[in-house]
N, C-alpha and C positions, 0 to 999 in steps of 0.2 A: 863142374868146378869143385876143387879141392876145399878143404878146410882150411888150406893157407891161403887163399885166394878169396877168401869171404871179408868184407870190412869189418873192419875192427870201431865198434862203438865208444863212445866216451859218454857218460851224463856229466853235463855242466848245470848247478845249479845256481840260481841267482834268486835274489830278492826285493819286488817290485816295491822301491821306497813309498808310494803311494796310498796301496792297497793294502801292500802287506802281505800279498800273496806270493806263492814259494813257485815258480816258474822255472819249467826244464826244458833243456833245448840240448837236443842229438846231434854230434860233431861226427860228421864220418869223414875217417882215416883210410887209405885203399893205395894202394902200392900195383898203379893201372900199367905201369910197365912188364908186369907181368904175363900182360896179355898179349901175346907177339903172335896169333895165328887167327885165322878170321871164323874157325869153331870154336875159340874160345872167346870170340867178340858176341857171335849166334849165342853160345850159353849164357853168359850172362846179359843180353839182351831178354833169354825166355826165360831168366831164372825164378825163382820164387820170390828174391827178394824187390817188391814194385819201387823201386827207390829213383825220386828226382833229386837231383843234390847239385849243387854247385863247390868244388872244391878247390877254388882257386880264388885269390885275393883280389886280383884284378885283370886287365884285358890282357896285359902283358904275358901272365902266365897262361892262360888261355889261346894266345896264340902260339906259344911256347908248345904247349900241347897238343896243337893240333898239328904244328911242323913235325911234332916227334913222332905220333901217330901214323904220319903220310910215308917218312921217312921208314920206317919200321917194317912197315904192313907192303913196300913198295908197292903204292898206292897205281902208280901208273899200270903195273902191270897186270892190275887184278880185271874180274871180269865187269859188266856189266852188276848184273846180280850181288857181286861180290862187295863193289865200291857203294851197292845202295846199302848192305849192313854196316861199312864204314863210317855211313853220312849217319846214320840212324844211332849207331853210339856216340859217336860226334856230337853228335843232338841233343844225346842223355846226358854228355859229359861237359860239354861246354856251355848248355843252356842257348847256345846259338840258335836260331831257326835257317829252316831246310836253305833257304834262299841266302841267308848271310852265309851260312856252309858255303854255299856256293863259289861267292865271289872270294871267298878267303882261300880257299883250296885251289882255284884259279890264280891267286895271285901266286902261290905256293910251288906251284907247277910251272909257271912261268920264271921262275929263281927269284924273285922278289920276298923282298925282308916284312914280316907283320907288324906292320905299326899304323898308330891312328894318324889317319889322314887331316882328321882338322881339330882344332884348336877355342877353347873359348875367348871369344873376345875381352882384350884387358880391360876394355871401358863395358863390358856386360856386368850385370849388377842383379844377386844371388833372387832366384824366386823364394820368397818365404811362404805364400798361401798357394798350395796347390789347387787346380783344379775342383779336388772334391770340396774344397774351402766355400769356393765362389758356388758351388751347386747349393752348399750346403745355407751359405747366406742369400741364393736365390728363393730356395724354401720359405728362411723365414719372413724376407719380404713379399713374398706370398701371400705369407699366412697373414699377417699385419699388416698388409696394405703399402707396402714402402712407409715407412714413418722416417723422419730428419736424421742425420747423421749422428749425432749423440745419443736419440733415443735410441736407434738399433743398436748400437756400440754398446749402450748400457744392459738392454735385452741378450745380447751375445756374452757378456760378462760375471749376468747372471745365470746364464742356462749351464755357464763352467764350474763359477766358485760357489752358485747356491744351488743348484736341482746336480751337479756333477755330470754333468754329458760328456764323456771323452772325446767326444766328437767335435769340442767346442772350443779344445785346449789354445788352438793357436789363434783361434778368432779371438778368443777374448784376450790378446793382445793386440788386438785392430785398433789405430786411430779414428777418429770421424775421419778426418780429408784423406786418408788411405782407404776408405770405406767407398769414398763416392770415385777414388780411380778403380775400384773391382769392379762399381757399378757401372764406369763407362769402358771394359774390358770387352773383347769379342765374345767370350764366354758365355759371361752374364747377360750382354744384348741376344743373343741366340737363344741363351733359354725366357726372357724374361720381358724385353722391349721390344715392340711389336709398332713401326713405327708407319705412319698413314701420314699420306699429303691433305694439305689446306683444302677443306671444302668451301670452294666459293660461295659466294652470295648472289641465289640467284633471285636478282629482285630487277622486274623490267619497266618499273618506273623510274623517269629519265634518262637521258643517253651519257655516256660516261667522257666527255669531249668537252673542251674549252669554250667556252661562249664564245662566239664572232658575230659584233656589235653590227659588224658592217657601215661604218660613219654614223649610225643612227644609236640614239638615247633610249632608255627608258630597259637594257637590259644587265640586270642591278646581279650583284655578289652579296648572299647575305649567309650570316652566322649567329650563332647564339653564345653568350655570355653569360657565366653564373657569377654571382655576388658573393659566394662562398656559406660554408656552414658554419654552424654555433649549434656545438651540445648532439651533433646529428642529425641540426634541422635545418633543411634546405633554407637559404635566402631567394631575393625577387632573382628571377634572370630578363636579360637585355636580347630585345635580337636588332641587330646592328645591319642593316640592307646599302649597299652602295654601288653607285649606279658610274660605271665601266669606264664611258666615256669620260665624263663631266667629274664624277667625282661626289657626286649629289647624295647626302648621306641623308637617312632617314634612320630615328632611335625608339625606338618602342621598346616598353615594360611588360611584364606578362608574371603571375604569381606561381605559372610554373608549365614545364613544358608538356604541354598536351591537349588531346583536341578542345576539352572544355575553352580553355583559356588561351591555346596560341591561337585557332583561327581568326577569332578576333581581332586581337591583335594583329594578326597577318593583314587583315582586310582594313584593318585602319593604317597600318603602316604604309601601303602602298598606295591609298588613297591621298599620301598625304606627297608623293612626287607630283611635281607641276605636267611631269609628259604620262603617258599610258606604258605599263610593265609587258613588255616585250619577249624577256628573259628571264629566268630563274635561275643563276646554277648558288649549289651548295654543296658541302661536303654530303658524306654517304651517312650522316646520322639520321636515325630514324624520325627526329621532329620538322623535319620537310620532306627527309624520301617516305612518303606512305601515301592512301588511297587520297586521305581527306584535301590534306595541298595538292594531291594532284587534280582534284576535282575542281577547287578554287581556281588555279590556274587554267584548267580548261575551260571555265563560263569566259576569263580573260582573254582567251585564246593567246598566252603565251606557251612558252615553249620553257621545257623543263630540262636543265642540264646538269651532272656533278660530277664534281673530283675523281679524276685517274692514279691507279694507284703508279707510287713512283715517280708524280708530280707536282712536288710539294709548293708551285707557284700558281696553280689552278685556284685558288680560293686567296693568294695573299692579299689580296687588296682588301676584303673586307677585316679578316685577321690584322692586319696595319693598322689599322682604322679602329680594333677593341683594346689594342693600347695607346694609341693616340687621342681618341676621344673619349670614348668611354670610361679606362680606368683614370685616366686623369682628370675625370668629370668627379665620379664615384667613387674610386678607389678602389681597397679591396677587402673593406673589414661587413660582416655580415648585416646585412639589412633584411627584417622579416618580412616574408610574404605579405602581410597585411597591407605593406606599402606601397604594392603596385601600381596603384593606381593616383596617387601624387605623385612618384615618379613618374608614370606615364604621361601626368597632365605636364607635367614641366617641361618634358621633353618635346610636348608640342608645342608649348606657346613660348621656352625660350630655348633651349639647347640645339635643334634641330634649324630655327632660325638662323640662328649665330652662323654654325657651323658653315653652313650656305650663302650667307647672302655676307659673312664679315670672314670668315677664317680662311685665310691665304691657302692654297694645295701646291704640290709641286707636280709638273706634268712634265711626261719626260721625253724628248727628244733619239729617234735613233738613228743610229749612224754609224755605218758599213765601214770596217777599218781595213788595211793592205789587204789582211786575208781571210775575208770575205765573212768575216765573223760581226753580228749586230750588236753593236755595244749601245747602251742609254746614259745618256747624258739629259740634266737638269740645269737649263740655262736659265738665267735670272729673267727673261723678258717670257719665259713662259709660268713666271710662278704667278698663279687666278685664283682668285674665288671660285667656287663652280659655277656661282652665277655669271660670271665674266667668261670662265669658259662657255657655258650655255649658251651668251649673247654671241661669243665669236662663230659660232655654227651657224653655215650657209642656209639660206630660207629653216630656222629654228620655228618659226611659229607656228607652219606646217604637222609639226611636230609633239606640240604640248594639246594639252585639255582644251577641249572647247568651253572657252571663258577667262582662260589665262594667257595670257604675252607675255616678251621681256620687258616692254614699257611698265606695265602693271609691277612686275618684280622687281626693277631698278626703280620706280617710284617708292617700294617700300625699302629700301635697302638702304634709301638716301634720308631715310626721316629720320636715322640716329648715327653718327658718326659710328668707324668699327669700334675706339676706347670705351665710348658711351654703351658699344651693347655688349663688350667683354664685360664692362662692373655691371651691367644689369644682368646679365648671368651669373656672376658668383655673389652680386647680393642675392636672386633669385637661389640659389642654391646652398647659404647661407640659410634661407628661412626653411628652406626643407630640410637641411639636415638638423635645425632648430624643431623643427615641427616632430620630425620624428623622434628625437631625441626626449622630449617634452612627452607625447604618450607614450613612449618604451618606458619611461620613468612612471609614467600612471599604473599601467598595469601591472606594472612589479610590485 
């Protein structure tokens, strides 16, 4: 290669408003049309100078150059050997790779014009954080644990404007809510979120299935009720038991849910149904699913059932029943532990009364429409007491405690009108929340 045929260099100096530092960058100029024979493609393929360069502005002129090239060299004629030095200066001079040579020089041959085949869409919308952006904020939550969208935004804003990381520049114009769409990017889930299915709960106490009473009594829906907190300190909780059929509620107090103090409780609460506990079902909380109630219920030889997931009508009955009776007994403002046990006497000698032998239920009726779907309906001649439901149940006596009847139950139920035993309930309830009221006041 001649000395007219070598590139002719330029230095362009500029100066990096930043730094301050004086930055040189190499322009080469080359006049490649004077290459017309494929020894002088070979020479300056092996020449001294190792030069990668792109010197074209865009794709346009690139393929501009590669039609002239083809045209030139009469590309078709050459050899085998000869058309791979072609591809290979091709290569140096277009920046292309071997395979896009390929298809272009094919289209070239086949008389077709170079142009780009597709188009950015007008509703696409520019990437501002590249790739190394998201790697680079995978690092630091990493390093930090994922911390909240403003504190890493603010951690990325300092690593720019105060430690100077150039690495940092366009992150630290990140948003927080721009922050957490990186975070749900494919990228970032690949290097960073590692995601794992729900591990069950494998606990094989009770069966996970609806209670079926089968026409008979005594297999009850119960739940637990908290009083609420003050300051962080747990109040009494309630557990509220109601019995399937009939409707027969039973309310017990307890100073807090665990073995010390529920099985007591438990074992008073059930003693206090007129028939024998047949059933147990509960949700899946651990203050009835565990060894202790399962043990209780085993000397009772009932049967232990709870809540399926995705059936949120498996437990309503007793749930219905801790805003209907319960919070509207109590309410919802905090009552200390200490008071367990006056609530729990009240609840025996008048709340649990009431609720059974004077407070109206509604029972519901079902009935099969055109298509073939069970709708429930609440007709007025089925709204009971539960003891009036209890009394309608065929040979019922069969069925309760030895020592108790419905003679015996309806005798009691007729010694006070129902008016007479609603105000003997909210006077009773009245002195208790007086009672209580009067030593939360001592002790303070």
């Amino acid at each position: 290669m001649s000395l007219n045929e070598l590139p002719r260099f330029q230095r362009d100096m500029s100066l990096n408003g930043r730094s301050g530092s004086i930055i040189f960058q190499m322009v080469i100029d080359m006049d490649e049309s004077r290459l017309g024979s494929i020894a002088q493609l070979q020479a300056f393929l092996e020449g001294t100078l190792e030069v990668s360069f792109s010197a074209f502005a865009d794709d346009q002129e690139r393929y501009a150059h590669i039609a002239s090239v083809v045209r030139r060299l009469g590309y078709t004629r050459l050899s085998r050997p000869d058309k791979g030095i072609v591809l290979r200066y091709l290569a140096r001079t277009s920046g292309y790779s071997r395979a896009q040579l390929t298809r272009l020089l094919a289209r070239v041959l086949e008389g077709q014009p170079l142009a780009k085949r597709y188009r950015v869409p007008a509703h696409a919308f520019a990437r501002r954080y590249s790739p190394a952006d998201v790697a680079l904020l995978v690092s630091v939550d990493r390093a930090h644990g994922c911390l909240s969208g403003p504190a890493t935004v603010h951690l990325l804003r300092r690593a720019w404007h105060v430690h100077g990381d150039a690495r940092f520049e366009r992150l630290a114009q990140l948003s927080p809510s721009h922050l957490y769409n990186l975070r749900k990017s494919g990228p970032y889930k690949a290097a960073r979120v590692s995601l794992t299915k729900t591990r069950p709960v494998l606990n094989a106490i009770g069966q996970r299935r609806a209670p079926d009473p089968g026409g008979r009594v005594g297999f009850i829906r119960i739940d637990s009720v908290h009083q609420g907190d003050l300051d962080r300190i747990k109040g009494v909780y309630y557990v509220n038991a109601v019995d399937i059929l009939t409707q027969w509620e039973v309310v017990a107090c307890c100073e807090r849910i665990s073995e010390a103090f529920l099985l007591p409780v438990l074992e008073q609460l059930m003693a206090q149904f007129p028939f024998p506990i047949r059933g147990f079902h509960s949700d899946n909380g651990g203050e009835f699913v565990n060894r202790q109630v399962a043990a209780l219920l085993g000397k009772l030889q009932a049967e232990q059932t709870k809540s399926r997931p995705r059936k949120s009508n498996d437990n309503a009955l007793a749930e219905s029943k801790n805003a209907a009776v319960v919070r509207k007994t109590f309410g919802y403002s905090h009552i200390p532990q200490r008071f367990a046990g006056l609530i729990n006497t009240f609840c025996q000698e008048h709340l649990n009364t009431y609720v059974n032998l004077h407070r109206p239920c509604l029972f519901a009726k079902q009935v099969m429409d055109a298509k073939g779907k069970i709708r429930k309906t609440y007709p007025p001649e089925l709204v009971q007491t539960p003891l009036e439901k209890l009394a309608s149940l065929p040979d019922i006596d069969k069925q309760l405690r030895r020592g108790i009847t419905v003679q015996l139950l309806q005798q009691q139920a007729v010694q006070v009108t129902d008016l007479q035993a609603a105000e003997q309930l909210n006077a009773a309830r009245m002195a208790l929340f007086a009672t209580i009221e009067k030593r939360s006041r001592r002790l303070a």
